[in-house]
N, C-alpha and C positions, 0 to 999 in steps of 0.2 A: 465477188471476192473469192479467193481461190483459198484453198487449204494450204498451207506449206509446211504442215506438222509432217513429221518424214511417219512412215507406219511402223510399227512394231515389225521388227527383227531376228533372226537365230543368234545370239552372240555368235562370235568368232571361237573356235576351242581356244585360239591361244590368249584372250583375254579371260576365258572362263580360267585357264590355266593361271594366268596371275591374280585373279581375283576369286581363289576356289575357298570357300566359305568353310569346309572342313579345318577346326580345332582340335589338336590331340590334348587327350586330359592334361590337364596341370598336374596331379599329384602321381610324381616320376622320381623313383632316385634311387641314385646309383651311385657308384667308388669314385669314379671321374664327374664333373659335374658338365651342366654344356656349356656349348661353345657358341656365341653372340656375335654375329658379325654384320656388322653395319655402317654406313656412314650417315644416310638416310633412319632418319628415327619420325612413327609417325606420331601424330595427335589424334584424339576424337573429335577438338574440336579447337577453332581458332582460341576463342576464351583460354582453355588448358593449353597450350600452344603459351601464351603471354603469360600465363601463371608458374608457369615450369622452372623449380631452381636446380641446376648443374650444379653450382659451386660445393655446395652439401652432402651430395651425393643423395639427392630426397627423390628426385627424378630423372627422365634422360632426356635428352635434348638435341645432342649430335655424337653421330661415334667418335667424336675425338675429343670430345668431353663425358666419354666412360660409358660401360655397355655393362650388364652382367656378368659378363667374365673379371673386365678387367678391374671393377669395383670389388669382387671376391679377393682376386690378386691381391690387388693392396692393401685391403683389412687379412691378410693372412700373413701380410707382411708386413705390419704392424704388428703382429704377434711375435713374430720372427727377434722382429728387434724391439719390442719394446716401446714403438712408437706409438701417437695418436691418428695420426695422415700420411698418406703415401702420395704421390705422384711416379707414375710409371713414364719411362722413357726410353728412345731405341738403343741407348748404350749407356753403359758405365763413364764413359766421354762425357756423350750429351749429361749425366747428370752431374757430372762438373762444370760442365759449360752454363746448363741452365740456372746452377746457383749462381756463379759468376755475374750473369745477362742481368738476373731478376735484384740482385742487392750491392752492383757496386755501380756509381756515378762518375764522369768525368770528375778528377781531381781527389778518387779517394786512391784506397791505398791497401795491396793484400798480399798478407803474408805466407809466403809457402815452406817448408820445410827443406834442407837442398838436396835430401834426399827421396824428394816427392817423386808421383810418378812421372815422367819424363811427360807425356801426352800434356797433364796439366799445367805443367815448366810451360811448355808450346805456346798452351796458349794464352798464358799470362804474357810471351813475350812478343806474341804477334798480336793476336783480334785485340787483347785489353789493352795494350800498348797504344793499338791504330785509336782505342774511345776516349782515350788519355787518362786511364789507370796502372796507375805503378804496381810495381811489386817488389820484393824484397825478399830474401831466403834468412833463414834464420838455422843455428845448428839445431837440430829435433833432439839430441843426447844431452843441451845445456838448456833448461827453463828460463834462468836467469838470464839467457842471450835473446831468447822470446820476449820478454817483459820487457826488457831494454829496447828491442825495438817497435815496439805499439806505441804508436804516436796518435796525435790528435786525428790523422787523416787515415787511420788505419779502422776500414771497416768490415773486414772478415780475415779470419786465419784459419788457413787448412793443416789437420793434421794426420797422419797417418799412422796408424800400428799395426805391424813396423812397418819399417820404409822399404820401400820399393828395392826389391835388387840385392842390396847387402842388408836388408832386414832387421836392423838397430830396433830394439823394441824404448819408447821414449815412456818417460814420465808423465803420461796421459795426462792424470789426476789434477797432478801441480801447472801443468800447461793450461787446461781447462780452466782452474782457479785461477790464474793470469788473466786469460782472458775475460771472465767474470767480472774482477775487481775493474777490469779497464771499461766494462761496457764493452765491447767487443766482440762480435757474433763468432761463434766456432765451428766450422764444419769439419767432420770429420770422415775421410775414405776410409767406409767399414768395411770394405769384400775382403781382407783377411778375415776376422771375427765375424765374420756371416752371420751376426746374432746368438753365434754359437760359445764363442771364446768368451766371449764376455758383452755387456749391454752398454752400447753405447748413451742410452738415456738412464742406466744406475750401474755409474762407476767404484759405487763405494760400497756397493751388495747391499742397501739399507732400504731396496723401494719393496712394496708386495704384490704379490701375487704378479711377476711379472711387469708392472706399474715403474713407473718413474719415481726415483731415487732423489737425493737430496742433491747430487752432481750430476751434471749430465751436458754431453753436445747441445747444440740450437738444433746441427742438422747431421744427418749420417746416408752420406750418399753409397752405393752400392751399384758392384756391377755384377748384376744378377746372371748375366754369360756366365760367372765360376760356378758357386757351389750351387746355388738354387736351380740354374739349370741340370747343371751336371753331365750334359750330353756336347758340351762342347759343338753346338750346333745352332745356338739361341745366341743373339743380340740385343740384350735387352739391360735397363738400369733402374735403377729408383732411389727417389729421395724420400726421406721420413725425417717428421719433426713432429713435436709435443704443441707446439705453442700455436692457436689458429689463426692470428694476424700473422705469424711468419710464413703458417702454410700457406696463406691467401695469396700473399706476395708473391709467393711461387708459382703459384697456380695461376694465376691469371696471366704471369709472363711465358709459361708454359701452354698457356691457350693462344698465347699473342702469337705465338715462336708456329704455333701449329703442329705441337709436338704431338705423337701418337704409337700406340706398338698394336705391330697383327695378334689377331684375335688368336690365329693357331701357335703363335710363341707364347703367349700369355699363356693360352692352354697346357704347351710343354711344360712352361717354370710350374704352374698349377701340378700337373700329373707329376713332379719331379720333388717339390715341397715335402713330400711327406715319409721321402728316404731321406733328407739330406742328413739331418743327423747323426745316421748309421752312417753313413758316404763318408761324412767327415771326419767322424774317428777311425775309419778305416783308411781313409788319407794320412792322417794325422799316425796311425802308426806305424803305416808302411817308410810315412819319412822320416821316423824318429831312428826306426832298424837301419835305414838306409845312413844314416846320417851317422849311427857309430861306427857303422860298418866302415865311413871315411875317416872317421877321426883315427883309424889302426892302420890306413894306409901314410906313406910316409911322402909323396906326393902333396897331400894336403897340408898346407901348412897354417890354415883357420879353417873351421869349421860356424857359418854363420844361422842359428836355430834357436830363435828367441828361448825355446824352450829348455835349450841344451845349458848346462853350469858352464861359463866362462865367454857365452856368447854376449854379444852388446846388448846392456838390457835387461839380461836375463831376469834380474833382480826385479826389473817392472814387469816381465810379465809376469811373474812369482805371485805381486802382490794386487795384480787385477786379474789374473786368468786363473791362478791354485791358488785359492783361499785356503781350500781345505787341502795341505799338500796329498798328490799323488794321484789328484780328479782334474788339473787344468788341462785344455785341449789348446793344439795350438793346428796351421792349417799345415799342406799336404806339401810345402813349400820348404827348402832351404838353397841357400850357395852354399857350395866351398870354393875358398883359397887354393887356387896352384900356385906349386914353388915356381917363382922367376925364372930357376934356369932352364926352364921350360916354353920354347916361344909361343906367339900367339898362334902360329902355323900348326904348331905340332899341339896343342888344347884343341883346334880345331878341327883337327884330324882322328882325335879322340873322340869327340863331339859325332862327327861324320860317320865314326866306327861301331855308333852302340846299333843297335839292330831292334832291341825295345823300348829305345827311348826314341819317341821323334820329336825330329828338331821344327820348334815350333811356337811362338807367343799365345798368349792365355795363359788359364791351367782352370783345373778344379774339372774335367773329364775324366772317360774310363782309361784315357791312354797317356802315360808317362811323357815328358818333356823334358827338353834340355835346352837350353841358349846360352852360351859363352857372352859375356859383356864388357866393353874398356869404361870400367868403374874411370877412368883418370879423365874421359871426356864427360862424363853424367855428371861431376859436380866438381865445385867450382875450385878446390884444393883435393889432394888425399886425405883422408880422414885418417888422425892420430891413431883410430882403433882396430883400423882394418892391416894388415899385413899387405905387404909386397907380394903382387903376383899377378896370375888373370882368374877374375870369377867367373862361374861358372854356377848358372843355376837352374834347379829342378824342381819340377812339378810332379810330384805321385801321382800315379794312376789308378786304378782299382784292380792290376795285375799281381801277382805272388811276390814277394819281397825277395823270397830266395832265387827265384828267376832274373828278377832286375840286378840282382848282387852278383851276381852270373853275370848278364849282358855288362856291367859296370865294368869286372874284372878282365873280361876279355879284351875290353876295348883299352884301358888301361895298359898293361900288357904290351898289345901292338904299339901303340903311338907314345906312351908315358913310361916309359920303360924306366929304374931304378938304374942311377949306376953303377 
């Protein structure tokens, strides 16, 4: 009988190269932390392998069931706002769409605001439409219009503060409570209040230390593209919630979906986390200078800035965002009203002529924005509260206020001339 054991070998260097047994220490640290990238996640051994829970975040399992990094992310982002659980996803989109997928069934029924983000309008009227999920808009400025329509088959309402576009800041509080006494899950889109303006899990300031208050959303989705990036260069969203059978729910449809974010975006929102607050008040004043600066031009004939006295709202974000008058923050965002007799040619040739403002969707970056919009196609009447005209709205940058109010007036000027 013959031997057929093969003899002992040189490895190959490039197996020794995958298999190089050098450990750098563990005890490392630094201002950034690292960065985890995997899809492949190993075991020691099959037993731990079959023992391993993802759901809890106790172990890892696969990278698209959570890695080092993106576990940090999310408990940082739970701090942010307030929450208990986070789920990360590739947009502020997808974390509307993943609420949607994971809590509504053929034959239920969800409420949007009509001046919700357009994206979400979408796809309440196409994909939940195609699963045989209705929807229904409600006005976000009347409560009592919310409450009236919550019916038996109604099982989520989205709310917004404020609204998308012409920025009506609603009566959070009392919507919330609507939805409570009905049984009714409430999700609400927080990338204005980035955890900053105010917490979506303690509406009424009465929680501690940060904790969960006596009011509060089920879920507060977030599109972490704006303020937590900040670099206007990141696609990324997340959902947070208090309660762990609703996060469960989410999660496991968010494993179903194959949902996932790269490790090096994750890293950005991470290295980007720890200015956002300064970022924000520095948004938040440059649009506030910018914003009077319109109200004295004679062009504008409303000025929309939850923040501002007379804007829609005002009075709610008054008493959710300055508790303590003269400390509320609001974000880096307003429209203004053009006068009618102004076409939409010549606003957008205004538009075309600023030089520091680019024209462009998102916001919550280092550079200024502008986009002209026909509020009369976005919802489904003119709203009693908005003025005749074409809006027009902006996103602050982290550039000079005195500069932008400069770029503003000259363009102004050329295309908006006074008669």
């Amino acid at each position: 009988m013959h031997d057929t054991s093969l003899s002992p070998q040189p490895r190959q260097t490039s197996t020794d190269l995958i298999h190089h047994p050098y450990r750098p220490p563990a005890d490392f640290e630094a201002p950034q932390p690292g960065v985890f990238k995997a899809s492949t996640v190993y075991f020691p051994s099959v037993a731990d392998m079959r023992q391993r829970e993802w759901k809890d975040k106790s172990a890892y399992t696969y990278g698209l069931h959570g890695t080092p990094t993106t576990y940090l992310l999310e408990e940082r982002l739970c701090t942010l706002e307030g929450g208990a659980q986070c789920l990360l996803v590739p947009s502020g989109l997808a974390a509307l769409a993943t609420v949607a997928l994971a809590l509504l069934r053929t034959g239920d029924e969800l409420l949007l605001p009509d001046n919700a983000y357009g994206p979400n309008k979408a796809l309440a009227e196409a994909e939940l439409r195609h699963y045989g999920i209705d929807h229904r808009l409600y006005d976000p400025m009347d409560p009592d219009d919310l409450a009236r329509k919550i019916t038996a088959r109604t099982r989520l309402v989205w709310l917004e503060a404020p609204g998308s576009v012409s920025m009506e800041f609603p009566d959070l509080p009392t919507m919330v409570r609507h939805c409570k006494a009905r049984g009714v899950l409430c999700a609400l889109d927080n990338t204005w209040g980035a955890g900053l303006a105010f917490k979506p899990f303690d509406l009424l300031g009465d929680g501690l230390n940060g904790g969960p208050g006596s009011l509060a959303v089920d879920i507060s989705a977030h599109a972490l593209t704006k303020y937590p990036s900040g670099g206007g260069d990141v696609l990324m969203g997340s959902i947070v919630t208090q309660d762990a059978d609703l996060h469960l729910s989410l999660k496991l449809c968010h494993m179903r979906l194959g949902l996932g974010v790269a490790a090096n975006d994750a890293e950005a929102v991470l290295r980007s986390l720890p200015s956002i607050a300064l970022r924000y008040r520095a948004h938040d004043q440059t649009a506030r200078t910018l914003a009077a600066w319109w109200q004295s031009q004679a062009q504008c004939v409303q000025l929309l800035h939850p923040a501002l006295d007379g804007a829609p709202g005002h009075a709610h974000w008054q008493a959710l965002c300055d508790r303590v008058p003269g400390t509320g923050l609001a974000a880096g965002l307003f429209s203004v009203m053009i006068d009618s007799r102004y076409s939409q040619a010549q606003v957008d040739a205004f538009c075309d002529g600023l030089k520091l403002f680019k024209i462009g969707y998102s916001w919550g970056g280092p550079v200024s924005l502008v986009v002209p919009y026909a509020i009369g196609a976005m919802r489904p009447r003119w709203p009693t509260h908005l003025a005749a005209g074409t809006l027009v709205r902006f996103s602050t940058g982290l550039e000079a206020a005195q500069d932008l109010i400069l770029d503003l007036d000259q363009s102004l000027r050329a295309h908006l001339p006074l008669p």
